[in-house]
N, C-alpha and C positions, 0 to 999 in steps of 0.2 A: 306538200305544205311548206310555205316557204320557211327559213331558217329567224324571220323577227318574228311570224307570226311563233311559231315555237316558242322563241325566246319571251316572248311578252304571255305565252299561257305560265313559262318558266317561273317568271317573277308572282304570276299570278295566285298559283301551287304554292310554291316558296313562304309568299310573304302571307296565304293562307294558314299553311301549318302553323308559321311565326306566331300569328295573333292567336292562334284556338291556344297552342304553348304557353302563352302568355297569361291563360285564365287559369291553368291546372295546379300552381301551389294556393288559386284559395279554393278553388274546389278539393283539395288534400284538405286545407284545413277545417273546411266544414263538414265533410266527410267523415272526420275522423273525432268530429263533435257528434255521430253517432253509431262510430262504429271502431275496430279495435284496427290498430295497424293490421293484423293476420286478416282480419274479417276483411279489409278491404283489398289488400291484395285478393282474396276469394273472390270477393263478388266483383271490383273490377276485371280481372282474370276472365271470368267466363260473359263478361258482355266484350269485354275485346275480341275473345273467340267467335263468337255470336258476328259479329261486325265485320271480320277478318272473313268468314268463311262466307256472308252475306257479297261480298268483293269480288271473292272465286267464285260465288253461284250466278251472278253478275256477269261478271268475265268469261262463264261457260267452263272451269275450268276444276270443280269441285270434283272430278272424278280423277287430276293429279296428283290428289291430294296419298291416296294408300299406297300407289307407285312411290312416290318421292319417300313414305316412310319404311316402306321397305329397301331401300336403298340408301336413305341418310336416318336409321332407327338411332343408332348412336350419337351422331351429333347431334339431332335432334333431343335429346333428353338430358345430351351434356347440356347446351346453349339453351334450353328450355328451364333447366335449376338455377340457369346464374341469372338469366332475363325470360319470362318476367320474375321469377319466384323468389331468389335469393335479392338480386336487386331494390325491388320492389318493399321487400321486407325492412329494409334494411333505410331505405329513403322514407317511408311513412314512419317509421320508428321514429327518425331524426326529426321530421315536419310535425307529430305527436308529443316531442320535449322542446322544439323550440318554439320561435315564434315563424311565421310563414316567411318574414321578406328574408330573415335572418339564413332561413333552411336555403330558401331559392336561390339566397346569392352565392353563396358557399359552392351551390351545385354549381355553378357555370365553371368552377376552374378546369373542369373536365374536361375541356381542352389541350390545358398546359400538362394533366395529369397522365392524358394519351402521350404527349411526346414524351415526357420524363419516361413511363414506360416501355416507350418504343427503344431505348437506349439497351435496356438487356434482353428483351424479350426479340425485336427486329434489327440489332446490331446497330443502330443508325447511332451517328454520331449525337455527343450534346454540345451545339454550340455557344458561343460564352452570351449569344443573344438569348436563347432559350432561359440561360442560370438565371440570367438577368430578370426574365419574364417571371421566373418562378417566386425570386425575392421579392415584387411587387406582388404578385398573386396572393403571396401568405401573409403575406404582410396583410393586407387586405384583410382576409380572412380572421387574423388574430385582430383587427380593426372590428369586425362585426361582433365575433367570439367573446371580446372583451368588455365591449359596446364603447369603447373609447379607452377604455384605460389599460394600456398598454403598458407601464409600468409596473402595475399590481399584478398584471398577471391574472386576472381572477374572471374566470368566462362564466357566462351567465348559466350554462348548463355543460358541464364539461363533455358530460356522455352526449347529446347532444349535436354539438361539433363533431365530435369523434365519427358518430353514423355518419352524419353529411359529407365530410371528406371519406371515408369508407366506400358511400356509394357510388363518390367519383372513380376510385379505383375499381370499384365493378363494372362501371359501366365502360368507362376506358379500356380495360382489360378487354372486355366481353367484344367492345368495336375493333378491338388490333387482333384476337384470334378468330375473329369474324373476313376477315380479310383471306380469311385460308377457304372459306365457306363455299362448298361449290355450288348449292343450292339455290333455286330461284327466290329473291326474297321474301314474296310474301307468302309464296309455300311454304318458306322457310318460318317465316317469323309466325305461322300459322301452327303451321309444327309444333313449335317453341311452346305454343301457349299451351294449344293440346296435351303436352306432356307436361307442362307445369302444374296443370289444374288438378290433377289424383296429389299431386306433393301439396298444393292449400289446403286442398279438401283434409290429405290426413293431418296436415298441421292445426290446421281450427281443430280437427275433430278430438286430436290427443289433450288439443287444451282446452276443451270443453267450450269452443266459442261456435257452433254449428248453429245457435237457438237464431230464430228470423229474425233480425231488428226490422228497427222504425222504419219508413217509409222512406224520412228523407234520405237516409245511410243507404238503402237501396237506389235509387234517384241518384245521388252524388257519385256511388261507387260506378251504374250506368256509362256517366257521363264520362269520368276519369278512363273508364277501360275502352269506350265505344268511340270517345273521340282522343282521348292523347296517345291512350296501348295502341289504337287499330290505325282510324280512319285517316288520323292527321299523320303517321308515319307513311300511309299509301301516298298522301298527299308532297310530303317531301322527297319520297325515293320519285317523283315522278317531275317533280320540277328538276333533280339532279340527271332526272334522263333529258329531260329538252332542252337544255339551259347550254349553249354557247362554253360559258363560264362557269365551274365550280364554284370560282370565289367570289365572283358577285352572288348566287344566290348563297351561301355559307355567312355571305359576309352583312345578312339581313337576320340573322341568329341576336346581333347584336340591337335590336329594333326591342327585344323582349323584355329586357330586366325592369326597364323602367315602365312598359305599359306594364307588366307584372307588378311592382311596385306601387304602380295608385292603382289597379282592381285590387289589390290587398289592403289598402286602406278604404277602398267605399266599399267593398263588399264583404270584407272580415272585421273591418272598424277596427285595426291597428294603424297606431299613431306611428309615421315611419322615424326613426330615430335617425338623427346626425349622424352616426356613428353606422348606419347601415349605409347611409349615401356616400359615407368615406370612402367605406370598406368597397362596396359594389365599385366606386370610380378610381380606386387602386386595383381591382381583377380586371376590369375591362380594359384599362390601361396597359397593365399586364399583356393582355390578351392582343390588343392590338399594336403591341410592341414586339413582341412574338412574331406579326404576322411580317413586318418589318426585315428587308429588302422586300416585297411583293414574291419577288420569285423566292420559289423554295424548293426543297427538292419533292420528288413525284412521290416517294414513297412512304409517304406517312399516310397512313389511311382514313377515308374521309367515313364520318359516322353522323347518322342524326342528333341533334341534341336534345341532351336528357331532360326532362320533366323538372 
């Protein structure tokens, strides 16, 4: 198969995952109009599994699956608590106190939050462009947080912000010790769920949230676990395998915020505030100031983007 045809299914995958990515903070937020942050981590949890292993039965390859856990049992149950479980937990929380465009934008610094990271955890240098990136980044952020008044100080839900930048360091964290990963990934990230699911199960079950909700909260959870947990990750670890270029398809990540942004106002009927479009075109700025020289070094590890 020639190396454009590749390239053009690349873009195709790529800018696939992009758009379904683009729909999952207002399916979070209608979601979670009926059902508990814990409750959906549950029930998306087990349709991502569902999906994930629908992939492997697909692929011929569902009988990898007890090999690999006998051999990666531990990693497996570490990298299954922080993603999907503790993660998960932790970003619906934030998307259930704020408002959706507010939550969505905040998540994107999770770029800048990988390099910042990578400084103690992978030795790599911070250079004075990265410092640079992070002062517009938060800046931003305290733009959204505050919803413009940056002077008072005074965020619209402090706890809040607090998760959403939280789950950036989860998920940051969870893609640079993923790099050590020697597992095939969707074994891997099959794994993951596998082991994460007994940890929702007894979390609902300690908090008395196990009772069946409504239909839509099933439906919504479906869709959150089956296509952003499962199918649309298949989808971009497979544009990163054909793709020529890392950074053109990476760099179609940034296509999101804004169709994210009007499906959150025609289909959650939030009025998008001035003060979230500041805030978003100080992170993305951020973000593509950051990416500034083009060349960079090899070792900063490339990760899918977060929900």
């Amino acid at each position: 198969m020639s190396s454009a045809h590749n390239q053009k299914k690349a873009y195709a995958f790529g800018l696939g995952a992009v758009l379904a990515w683009s729909t999952v903070a207002s399916a979070f937020k209608l979601s979670l109009q009926h059902l508990s942050p814990m409750q959906l981590v549950l029930y998306a949890s087990a349709a991502s599994l569902l999906s994930l292993l629908s992939i492997l039965a697909w692929q011929r390859r569902l009988p990898e699956l007890a090999a690999a856990f006998r051999l990666h049992w531990k990693s497996s149950l570490l990298f299954g608590a922080v993603n999907p479980f503790i993660y998960y937990l932790v970003l619906f929380q934030a998307y259930s106190l704020l408002p959706a465009q507010e939550a969505q934008a905040i998540n994107y610094t999770w770029a800048l939050t990988m390099t910042l990271l990578a400084v103690p955890l992978l030795k790599q240098k911070l250079r004075a462009q990265d410092a640079a990136a992070a002062l517009i980044c938060y800046l931003g952020v305290l733009v959204i947080g505050t919803r413009g008044r940056l002077l008072e100080l005074h965020f619209s839900n402090q706890l809040g912000v607090l998760l959403a930048l939280v789950s950036t360091l989860l998920w940051a964290g969870y893609w640079i010790f993923n790099t050590r990963d020697t597992r095939e990934p969707v074994l891997g990230l099959t794994l993951n769920f596998a082991c994460s699911l007994p940890l929702s199960l007894a979390w609902c079950a300690w908090h008395g949230q196990l009772a069946l909700p409504a239909w839509q909260g099933l439906a919504g959870a479906a869709y959150v676990g089956a296509l952003e947990m499962g199918f649309t990750f298949v989808l971009w670890l497979s544009a990163m395998k054909l793709t020529r270029s890392t950074a053109s398809i990476a760099n179609l990540i940034f296509l999101a915020p804004m169709a994210s942004l009007l499906l959150i106002h025609l289909i959650v009927g939030e009025a998008i505030l001035p003060s979230t479009l500041l805030g978003l075109a100080l992170i993305l700025g951020g973000l593509l100031a950051q990416k500034l020289p083009l060349r960079r070094a090899q070792t900063q590890p490339l990760a899918a983007p977060p929900s």
